[in-house]
C-alpha positions in Angstrom: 81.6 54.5 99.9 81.7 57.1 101.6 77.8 59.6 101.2 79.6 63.0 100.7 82.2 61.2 97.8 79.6 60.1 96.4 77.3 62.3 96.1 80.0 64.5 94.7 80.5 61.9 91.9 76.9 62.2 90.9 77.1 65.9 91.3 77.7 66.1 88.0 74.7 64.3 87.2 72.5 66.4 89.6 73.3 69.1 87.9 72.9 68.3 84.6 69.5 67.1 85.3 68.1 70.3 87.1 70.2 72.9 86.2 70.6 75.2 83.2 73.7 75.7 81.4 73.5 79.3 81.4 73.8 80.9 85.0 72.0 84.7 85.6 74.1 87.2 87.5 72.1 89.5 90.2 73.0 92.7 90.6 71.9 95.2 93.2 70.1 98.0 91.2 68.9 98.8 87.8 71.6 100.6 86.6 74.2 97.7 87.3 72.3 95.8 85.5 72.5 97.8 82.4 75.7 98.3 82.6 76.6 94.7 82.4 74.1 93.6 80.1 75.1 96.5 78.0 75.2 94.7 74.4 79.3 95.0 73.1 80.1 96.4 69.4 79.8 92.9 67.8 76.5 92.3 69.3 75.1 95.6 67.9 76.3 94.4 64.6 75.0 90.5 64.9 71.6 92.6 65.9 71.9 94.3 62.9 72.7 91.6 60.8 69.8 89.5 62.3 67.3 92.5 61.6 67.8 92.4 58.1 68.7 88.7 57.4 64.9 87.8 59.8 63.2 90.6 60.4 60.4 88.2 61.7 62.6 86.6 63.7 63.7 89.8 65.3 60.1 90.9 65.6 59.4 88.1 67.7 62.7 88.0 70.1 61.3 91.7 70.5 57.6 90.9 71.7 59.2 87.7 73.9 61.6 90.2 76.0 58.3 92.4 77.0 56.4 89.6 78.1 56.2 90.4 81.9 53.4 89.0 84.1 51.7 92.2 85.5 51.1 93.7 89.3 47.6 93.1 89.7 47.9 89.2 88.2 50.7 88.5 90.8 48.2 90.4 93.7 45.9 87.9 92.5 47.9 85.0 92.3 48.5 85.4 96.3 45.1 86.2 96.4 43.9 82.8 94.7 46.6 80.4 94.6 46.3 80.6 90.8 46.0 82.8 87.9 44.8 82.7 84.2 47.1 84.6 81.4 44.9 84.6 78.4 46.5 85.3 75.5 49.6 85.8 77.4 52.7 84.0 75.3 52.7 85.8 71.6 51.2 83.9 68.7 54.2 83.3 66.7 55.9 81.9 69.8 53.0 79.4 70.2 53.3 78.0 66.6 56.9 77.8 66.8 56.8 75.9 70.2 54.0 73.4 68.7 56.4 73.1 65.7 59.5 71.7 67.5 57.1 69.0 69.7 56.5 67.8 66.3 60.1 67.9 65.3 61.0 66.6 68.9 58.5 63.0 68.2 59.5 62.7 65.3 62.7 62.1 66.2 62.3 60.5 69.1 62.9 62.8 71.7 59.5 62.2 73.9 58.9 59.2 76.1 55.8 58.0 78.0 55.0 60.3 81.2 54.8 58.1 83.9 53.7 59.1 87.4 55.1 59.3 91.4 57.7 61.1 93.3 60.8 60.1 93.0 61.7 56.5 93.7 58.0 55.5 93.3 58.0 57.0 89.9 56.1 54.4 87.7 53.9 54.0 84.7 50.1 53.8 85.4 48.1 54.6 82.8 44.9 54.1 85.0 46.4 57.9 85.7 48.0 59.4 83.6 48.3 58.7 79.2 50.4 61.5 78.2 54.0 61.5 76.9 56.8 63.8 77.8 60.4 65.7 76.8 62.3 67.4 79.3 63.9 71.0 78.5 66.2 73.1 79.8 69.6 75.1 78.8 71.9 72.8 77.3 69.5 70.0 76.6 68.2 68.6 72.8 71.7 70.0 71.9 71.1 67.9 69.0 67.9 69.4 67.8 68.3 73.1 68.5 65.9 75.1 67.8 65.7 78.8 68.3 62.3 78.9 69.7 63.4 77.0 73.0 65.9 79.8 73.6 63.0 82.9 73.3 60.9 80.1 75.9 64.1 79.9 78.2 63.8 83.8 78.2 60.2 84.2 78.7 60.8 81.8 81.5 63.5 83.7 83.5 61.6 86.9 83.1 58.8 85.0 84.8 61.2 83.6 87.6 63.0 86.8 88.2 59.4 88.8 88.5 58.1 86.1 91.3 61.4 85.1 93.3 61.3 86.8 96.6 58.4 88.7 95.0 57.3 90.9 98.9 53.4 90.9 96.9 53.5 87.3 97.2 54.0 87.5 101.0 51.2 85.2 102.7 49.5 87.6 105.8 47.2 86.3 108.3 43.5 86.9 107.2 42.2 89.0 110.9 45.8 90.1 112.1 47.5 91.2 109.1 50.7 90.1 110.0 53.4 88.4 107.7 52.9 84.6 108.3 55.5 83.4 105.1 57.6 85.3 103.2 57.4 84.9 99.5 60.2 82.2 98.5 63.1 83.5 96.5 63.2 81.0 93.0 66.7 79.1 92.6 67.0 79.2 88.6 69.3 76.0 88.7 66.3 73.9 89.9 64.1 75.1 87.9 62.3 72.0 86.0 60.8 72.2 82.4 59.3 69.5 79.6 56.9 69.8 76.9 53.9 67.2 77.4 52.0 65.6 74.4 48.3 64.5 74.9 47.0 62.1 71.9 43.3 61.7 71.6 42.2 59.6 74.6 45.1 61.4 76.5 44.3 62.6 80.2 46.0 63.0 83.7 43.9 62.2 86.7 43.7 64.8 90.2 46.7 65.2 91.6 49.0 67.7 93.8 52.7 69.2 92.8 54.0 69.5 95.8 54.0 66.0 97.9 55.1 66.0 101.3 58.3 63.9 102.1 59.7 63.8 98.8 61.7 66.3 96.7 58.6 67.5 95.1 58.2 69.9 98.5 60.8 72.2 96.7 58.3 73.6 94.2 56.6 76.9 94.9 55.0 77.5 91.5 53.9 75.1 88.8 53.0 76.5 85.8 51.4 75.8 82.6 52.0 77.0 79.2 49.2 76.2 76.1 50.7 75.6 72.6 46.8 74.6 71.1 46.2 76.9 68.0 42.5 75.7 66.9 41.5 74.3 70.0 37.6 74.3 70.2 35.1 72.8 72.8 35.1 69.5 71.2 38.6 69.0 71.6 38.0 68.1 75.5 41.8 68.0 77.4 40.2 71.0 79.8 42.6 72.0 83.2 40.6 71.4 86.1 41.8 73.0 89.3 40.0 71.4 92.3 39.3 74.5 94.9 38.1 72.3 97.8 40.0 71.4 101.1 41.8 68.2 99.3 44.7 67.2 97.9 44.3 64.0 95.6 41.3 63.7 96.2 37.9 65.0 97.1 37.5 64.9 100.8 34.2 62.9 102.0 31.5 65.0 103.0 32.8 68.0 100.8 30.8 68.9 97.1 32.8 69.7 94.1 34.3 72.8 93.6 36.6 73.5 90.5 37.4 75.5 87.5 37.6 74.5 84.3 40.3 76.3 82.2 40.0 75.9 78.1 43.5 74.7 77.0 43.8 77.6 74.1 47.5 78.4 72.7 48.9 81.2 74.4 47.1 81.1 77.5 49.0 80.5 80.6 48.3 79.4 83.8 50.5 79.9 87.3 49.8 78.2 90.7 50.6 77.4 94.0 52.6 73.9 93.5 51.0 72.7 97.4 48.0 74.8 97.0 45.9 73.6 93.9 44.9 70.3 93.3 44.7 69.6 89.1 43.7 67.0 86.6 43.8 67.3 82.6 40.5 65.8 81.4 39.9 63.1 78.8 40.9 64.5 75.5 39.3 64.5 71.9 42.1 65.3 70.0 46.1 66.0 70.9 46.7 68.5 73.1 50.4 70.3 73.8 51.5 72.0 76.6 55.0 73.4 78.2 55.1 72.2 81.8 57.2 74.1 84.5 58.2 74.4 88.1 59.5 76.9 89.9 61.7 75.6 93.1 62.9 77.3 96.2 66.4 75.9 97.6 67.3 72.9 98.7 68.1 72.8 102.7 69.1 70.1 105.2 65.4 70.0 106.8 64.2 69.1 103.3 66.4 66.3 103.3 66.1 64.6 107.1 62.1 65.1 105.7 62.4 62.7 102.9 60.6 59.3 103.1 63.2 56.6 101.3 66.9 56.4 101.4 66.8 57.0 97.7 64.8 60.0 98.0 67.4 61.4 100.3 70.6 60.2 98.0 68.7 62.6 95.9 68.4 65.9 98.1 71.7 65.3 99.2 73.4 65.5 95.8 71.0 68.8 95.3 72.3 70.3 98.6 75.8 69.7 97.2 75.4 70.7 93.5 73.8 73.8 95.4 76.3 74.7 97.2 79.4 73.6 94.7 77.4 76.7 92.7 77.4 78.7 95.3 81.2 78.1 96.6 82.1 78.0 92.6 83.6 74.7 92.9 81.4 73.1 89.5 84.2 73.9 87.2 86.7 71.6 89.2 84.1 68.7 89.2 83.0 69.3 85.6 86.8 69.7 84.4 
């Protein structure tokens, strides 16, 4: 069969998998935005309604719409590579997040996190003992839960303040001149799961961003911690490896890492290439939201990748990407 026909059979697959439902219209300036987000007559009256039916509720879709990563924690996450948001996602959020991974087991939602890019994805838990649920607009239709949806929000706010972010332009150290612009952040390949550490859990050192497989499209990876009572004893610490390696620790070269405690609400933001990681051994379960932030898709990416699979696999992306940008989805979709 023909690779273009194809891959605009599976389009419909590609998209599914990495792209949220919901799309996000730009606009040019502030006040265009306003004006079409501008709630209507019977929003102001479901508001209304929703105020005095859960005033908690309200309370808290409130707190999520403010939560903005500041200028001086983006300065120094192009400083760094990383950043640490204590505190940062509001309390009531955390406990509701926790709450639907428990729901989400329950039920059956999660399955075991395997590791790999790609085609070499596979279960080793000499690695990695962890288990996983993947997120996103239009997912867990099933289970809904209006906690996800104040997430997806925080989320996009996030996205928005980093895509094509000029403060997150990379300069040359002695010159000062602009060596890489600051990537914009395509919101339909964005990726998102919750993972689930039991006791015993852990995820050895390891890099985002892999050459030569899709991975390469993630800028920022991001972690999000749902742990209310966490205390020392509950191990499951985020190591970031700050040495010249990627997997692993190059030979001739001493350790040098942070250790980041794993307490609900903080956050953490990196450089997907940049910062090697590992989730140490764990004394008791530990939750987390997982996320990745991903630049486009473009032909280079795909002549780069290693397998034929791998490629099957950036083509459909460069097609479901530009099927959303030509407007075509809705004729594949029906």
């Amino acid at each position: 069969m023909n690779l273009f026909l194809l891959s605009l059979q599976l389009v419909t697959c590609s998209v599914a998998a990495f792209a949220p439902a919901k799309s996000y219209t730009q606009v040019s300036s502030r006040a265009g935005a306003e004006a079409i987000n501008a709630p209507s007559l019977h929003d102001r009256r479901h508001q209304l309604q929703q105020l005095v039916q859960h005033p908690k509720r309200t309370h808290l879709h409130s707190t999520v719409a403010s939560t903005r990563i500041g200028a001086e924690e983006i300065q120094q996450l192009c400083k760094d590579g990383f950043v640490v948001l204590k505190d940062w996602l509001p309390s009531d959020l955390v406990s509701a997040l926790r709450e639907d991974i428990n729901t989400l087991r329950s039920k059956g939602k999660f399955n075991i996190a395997k590791i790999g890019q790609d085609s070499t994805n596979t279960l080793n838990t000499d690695i990695r003992i962890a288990e996983t649920c993947f997120l996103g607009e239009g997912k867990l239709t099933d289970v809904q839960n209006n906690s996800r949806d104040d997430l997806y929000s925080v989320l996009e706010n996030l996205r928005s303040d980093l895509s094509g972010n000029d403060a997150l332009d990379e300069n040359d150290s002695v010159t000062g001149e602009l060596t890489k612009t600051a990537a914009a952040l395509d919101a339909s390949l964005s990726e998102l799961l919750y993972a689930y550490y039991p006791k015993g859990g852990f995820y050895r050192r390891h890099t985002d961003a892999v050459a030569n497989s899709a991975s390469v499209l993630r800028t920022y990876s991001l972690l999000m911690y749902l742990n209310n009572e966490w205390k020392e004893s509950d191990g499951g610490y985020l190591r970031m490896h700050l040495d010249s390696g990627k997997d692993f620790l190059p030979e001739g070269e001493k350790p040098n890492f942070i250790d980041v405690e794993p307490k609900g609400g903080t956050v953490v933001l990196f450089k997907s290439d940049r910062v090697p990681h590992e989730v140490l051994d764990t004394v008791s379960e530990r939750m987390a939201v997982v996320g990745w932030y991903n630049r486009p898709v473009t032909s280079a990416d795909i002549s780069s990748l290693a397998s034929e699979g791998d490629k099957m696999r950036g083509i459909m992306l460069l097609v479901a990407a530009g099927l959303v940008t030509f407007g075509l989805i809705s004729i594949v979709t029906g």
